[in-house]
C-alpha positions as CSV (number, residue, x, y, z in Angstrom):
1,X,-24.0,-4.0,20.3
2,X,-24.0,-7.3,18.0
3,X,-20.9,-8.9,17.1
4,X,-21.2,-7.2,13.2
5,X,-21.4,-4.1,14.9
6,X,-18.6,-4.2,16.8
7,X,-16.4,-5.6,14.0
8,X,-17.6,-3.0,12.1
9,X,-16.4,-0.4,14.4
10,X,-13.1,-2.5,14.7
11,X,-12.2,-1.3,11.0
12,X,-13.5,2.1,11.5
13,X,-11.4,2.5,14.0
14,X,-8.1,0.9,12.8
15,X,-8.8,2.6,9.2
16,X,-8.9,5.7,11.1
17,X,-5.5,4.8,13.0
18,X,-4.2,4.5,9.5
19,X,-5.1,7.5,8.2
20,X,-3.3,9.0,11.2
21,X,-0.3,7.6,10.7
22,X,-0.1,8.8,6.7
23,X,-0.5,12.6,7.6
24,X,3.2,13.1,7.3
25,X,3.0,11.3,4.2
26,X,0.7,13.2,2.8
27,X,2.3,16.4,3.6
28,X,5.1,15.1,1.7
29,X,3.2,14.6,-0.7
30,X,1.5,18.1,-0.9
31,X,5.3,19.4,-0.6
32,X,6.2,17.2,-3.7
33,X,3.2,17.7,-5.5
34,X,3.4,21.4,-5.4
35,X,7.2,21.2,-6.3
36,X,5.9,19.4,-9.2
37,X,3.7,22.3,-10.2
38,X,6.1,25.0,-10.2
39,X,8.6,22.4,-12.3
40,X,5.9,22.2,-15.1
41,X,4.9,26.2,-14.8
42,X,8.4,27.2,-15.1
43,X,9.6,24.6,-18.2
44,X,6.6,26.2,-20.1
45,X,8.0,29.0,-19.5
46,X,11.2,28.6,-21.0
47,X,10.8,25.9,-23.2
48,X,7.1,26.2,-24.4
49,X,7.7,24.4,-27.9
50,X,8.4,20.7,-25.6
51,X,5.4,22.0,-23.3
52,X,3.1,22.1,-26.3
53,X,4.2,18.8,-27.7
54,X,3.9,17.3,-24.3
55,X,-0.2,18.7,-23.6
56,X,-0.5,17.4,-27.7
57,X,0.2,13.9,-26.1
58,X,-2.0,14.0,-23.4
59,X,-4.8,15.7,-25.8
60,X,-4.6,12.6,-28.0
61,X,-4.6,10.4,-25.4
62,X,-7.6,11.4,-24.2
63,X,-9.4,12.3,-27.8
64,X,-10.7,8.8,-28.1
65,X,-13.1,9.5,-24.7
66,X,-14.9,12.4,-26.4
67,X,-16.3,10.5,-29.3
68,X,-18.2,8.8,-26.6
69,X,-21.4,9.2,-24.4
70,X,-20.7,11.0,-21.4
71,X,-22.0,7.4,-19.8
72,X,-19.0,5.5,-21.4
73,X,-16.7,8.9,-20.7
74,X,-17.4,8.5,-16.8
75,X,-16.7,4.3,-16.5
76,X,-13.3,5.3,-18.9
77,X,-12.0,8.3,-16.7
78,X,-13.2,6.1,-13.4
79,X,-11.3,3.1,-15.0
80,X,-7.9,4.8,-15.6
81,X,-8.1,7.1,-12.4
82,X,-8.6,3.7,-10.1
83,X,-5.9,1.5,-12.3
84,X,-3.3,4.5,-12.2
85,X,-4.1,4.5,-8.5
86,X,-4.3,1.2,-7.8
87,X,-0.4,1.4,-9.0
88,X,0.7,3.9,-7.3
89,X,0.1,2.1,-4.5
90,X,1.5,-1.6,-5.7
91,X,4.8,0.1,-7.0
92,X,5.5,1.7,-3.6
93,X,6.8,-1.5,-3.0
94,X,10.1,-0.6,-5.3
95,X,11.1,1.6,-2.4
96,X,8.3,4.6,-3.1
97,X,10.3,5.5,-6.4
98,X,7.3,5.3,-8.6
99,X,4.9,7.8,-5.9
100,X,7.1,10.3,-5.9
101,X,7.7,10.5,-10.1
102,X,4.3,10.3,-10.2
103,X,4.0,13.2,-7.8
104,X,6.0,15.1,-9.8
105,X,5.0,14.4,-13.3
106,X,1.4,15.0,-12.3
107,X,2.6,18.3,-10.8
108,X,4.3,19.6,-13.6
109,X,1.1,18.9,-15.9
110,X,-0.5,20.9,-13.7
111,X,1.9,23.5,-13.8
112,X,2.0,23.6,-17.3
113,X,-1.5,23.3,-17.9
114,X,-1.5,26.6,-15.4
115,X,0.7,28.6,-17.4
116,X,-0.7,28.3,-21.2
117,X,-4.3,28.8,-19.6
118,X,-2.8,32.3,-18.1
119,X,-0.9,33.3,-20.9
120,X,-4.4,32.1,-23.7
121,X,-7.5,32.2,-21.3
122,X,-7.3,33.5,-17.7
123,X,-6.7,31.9,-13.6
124,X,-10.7,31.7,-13.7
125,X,-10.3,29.3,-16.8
126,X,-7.5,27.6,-15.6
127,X,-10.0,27.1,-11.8
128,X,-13.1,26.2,-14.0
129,X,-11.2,23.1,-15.6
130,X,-9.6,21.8,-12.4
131,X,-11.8,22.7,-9.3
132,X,-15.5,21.5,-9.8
133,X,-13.6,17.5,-10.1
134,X,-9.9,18.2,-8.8
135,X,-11.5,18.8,-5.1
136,X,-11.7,15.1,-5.0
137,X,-9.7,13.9,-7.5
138,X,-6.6,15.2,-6.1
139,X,-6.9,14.8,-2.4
140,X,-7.3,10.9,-3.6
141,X,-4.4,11.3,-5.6
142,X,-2.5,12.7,-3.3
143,X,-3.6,9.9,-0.3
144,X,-2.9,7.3,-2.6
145,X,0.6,8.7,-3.3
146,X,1.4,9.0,0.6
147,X,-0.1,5.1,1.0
148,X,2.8,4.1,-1.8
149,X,5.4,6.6,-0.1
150,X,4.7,4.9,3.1
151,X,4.9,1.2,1.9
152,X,8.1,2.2,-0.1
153,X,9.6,3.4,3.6
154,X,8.3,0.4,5.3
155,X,10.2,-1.8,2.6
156,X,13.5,0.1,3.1
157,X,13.0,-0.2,7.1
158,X,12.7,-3.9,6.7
159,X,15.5,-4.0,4.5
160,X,17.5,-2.6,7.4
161,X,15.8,-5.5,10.2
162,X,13.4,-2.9,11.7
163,X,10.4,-4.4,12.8
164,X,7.4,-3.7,10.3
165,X,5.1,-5.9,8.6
166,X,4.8,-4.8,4.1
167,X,1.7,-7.2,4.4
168,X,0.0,-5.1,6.7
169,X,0.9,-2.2,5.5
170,X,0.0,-3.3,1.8
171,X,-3.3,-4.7,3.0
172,X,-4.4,-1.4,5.1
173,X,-3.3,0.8,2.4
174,X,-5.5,-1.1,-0.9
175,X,-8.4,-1.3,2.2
176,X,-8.4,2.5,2.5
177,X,-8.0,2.8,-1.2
178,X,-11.2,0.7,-2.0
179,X,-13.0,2.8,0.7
180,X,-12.2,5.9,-1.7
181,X,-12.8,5.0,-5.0
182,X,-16.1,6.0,-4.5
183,X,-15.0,9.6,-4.2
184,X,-12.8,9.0,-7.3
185,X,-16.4,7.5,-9.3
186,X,-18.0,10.9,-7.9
187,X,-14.8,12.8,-9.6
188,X,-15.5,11.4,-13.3
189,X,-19.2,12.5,-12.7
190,X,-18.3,15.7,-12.3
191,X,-15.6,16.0,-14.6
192,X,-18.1,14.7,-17.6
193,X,-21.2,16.2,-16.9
194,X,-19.6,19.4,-15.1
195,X,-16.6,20.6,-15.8
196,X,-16.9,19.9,-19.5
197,X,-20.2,22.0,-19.2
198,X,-18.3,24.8,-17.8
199,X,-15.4,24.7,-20.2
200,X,-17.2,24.2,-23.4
């Protein structure tokens, strides 16, 4: 085995480490993320006048994308997936705050998205629009969110003298996160020239 080789293996190995050590992290996440989901299905519910207003906001925010070619669509949504990602992670470093609102605002979209497609279309509808791209998309989100979580808790430990390293943890974190943004490229594909197919 060359020396290339065995460096490569080197950060295989340590990436994999990593991921290791963000699996309760990640389960937080899931926990907050799903917390987030019954937040948004529930304030539908009993305040579906701000609900509406709220999905109007995020339909005009993304209105500009479908006067374009589904080529342009896919760079945009990849663009604005990776950026929102990218800080996620970075603002982590103000103690995790900004992953876990971000856990829960994405959450309660979610959630509220869930309830007007039960109450107008059906839970197959409501499937067809999330699953074919959401089964990357929101693993990645979720990883990424557990990556901030976990550099916000690493600040606060070395706040109280504990013996971590933010650098490292920073620079493994934006590592893994530029291993998956290939996954998150493969997510616009889908959600252009798939889900869009299925929905319209």
């Amino acid at each position: 085995m060359d020396r290339r080789r065995i460096i490569i293996f080197l950060k295989r190995y340590f990436l994999y480490l990593y991921l290791r050590t963000l699996i309760p992290y990640i389960l937080g996440a899931i926990v907050i993320f799903i917390v987030g989901i019954f937040l948004g299905y529930y304030f539908a519910e009993f305040y579906p006048d701000q609900a509406k207003e709220l999905i109007l906001i995020i339909r005009q925010t993304y209105e500009p994308l479908l006067h374009q070619n589904k080529i342009l669509q896919t760079l945009s949504i990849f663009l604005k997936n990776g950026l929102s990602s990218l800080f996620v992670i970075l603002s982590g470093l103000l103690f995790g705050i900004f992953p876990l609102i971000a856990l829960l605002n994405n959450g309660e979209i979610l959630g509220i998205l869930a309830n007007f497609s039960l109450k107008q279309a059906s839970f197959s509808y409501f499937l067809t629009g999330i699953i074919p791209h959401g089964i990357l998309e929101i693993p990645c989100f979720l990883i990424f969110s557990a990556i901030g979580l976990k550099i916000g808790w690493t600040v606060i430990r070395k706040i109280f003298n504990k013996e971590v390293s933010i650098v490292k943890e920073l620079n493994l974190g934006l590592t893994l996160f530029i291993r998956l943004l290939i996954i998150l490229f493969f997510s616009a594909l889908i959600e252009v020239f798939i889900t869009s197919n299925l929905l319209f």
